[in-house]
C-alpha positions in Angstrom: -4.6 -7.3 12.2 -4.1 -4.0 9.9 -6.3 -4.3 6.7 -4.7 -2.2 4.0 -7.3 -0.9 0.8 -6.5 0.2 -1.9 -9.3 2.5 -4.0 -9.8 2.7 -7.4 -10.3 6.5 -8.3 -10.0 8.9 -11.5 -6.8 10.7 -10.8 -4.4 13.3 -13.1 -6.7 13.0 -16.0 -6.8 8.9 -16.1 -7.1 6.3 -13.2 -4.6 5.0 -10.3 -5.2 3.5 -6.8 -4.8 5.0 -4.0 -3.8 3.4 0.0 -3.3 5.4 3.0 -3.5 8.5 1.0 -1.3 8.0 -1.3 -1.7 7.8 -5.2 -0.1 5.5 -7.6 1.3 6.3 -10.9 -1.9 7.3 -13.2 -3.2 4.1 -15.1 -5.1 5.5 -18.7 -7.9 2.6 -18.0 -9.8 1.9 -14.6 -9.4 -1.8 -15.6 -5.1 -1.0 -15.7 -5.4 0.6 -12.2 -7.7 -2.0 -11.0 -5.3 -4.7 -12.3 -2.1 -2.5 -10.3 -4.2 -2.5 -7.4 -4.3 -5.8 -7.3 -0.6 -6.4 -8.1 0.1 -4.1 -5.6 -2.4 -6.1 -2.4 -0.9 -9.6 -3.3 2.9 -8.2 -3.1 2.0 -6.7 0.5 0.8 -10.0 2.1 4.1 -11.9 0.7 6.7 -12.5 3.5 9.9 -11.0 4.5 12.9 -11.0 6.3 12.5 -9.7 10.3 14.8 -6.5 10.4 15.5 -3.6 12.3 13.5 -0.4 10.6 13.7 3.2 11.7 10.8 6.2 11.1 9.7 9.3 12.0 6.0 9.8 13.5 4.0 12.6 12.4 5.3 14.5 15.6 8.9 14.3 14.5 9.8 11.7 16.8 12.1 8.8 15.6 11.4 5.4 16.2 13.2 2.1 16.0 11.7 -1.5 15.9 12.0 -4.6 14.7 9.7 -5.8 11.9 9.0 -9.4 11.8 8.9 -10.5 8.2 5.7 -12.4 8.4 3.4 -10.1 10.4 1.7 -9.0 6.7 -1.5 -7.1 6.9 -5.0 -8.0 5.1 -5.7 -5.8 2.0 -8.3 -5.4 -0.1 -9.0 -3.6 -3.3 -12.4 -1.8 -3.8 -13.6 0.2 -6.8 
């Protein structure tokens, strides 16, 4: 199973989390980005409807699947 983190870091002259490489919005406390973070990891393990999705790779090649709705990954929040 995938485990998604998300980091607490100072970022933009305040605080956000960041997963995957990718920043949130910039939080003025740690304690606001900590308490996003955590928002943020429960929301991703909550189920969903299985659907068709489409993306493109990081090679430009499209892709089509189906994503079942309750294949959520583990996350964790570390600061």
């Amino acid at each position: 199973m995938t485990t998604v983190t998300y980091e607490i870091v100072e970022h933009d002259g305040g605080w956000a989390y960041k997963a995957g490489g990718t920043f949130s919005e910039t939080f003025r406390t740690h304690d606001e980005a900590a308490a996003a973070a955590r928002r943020a990891a429960g929301e991703q393990q909550l189920g969903g409807e299985t659907t068709g999705i489409v993306y493109e790779d990081e090679k430009g090649q499209w892709h089509e699947e189906i994503a079942d709705g309750s294949d959520r990954p583990d996350t964790k929040v570390e600061d």
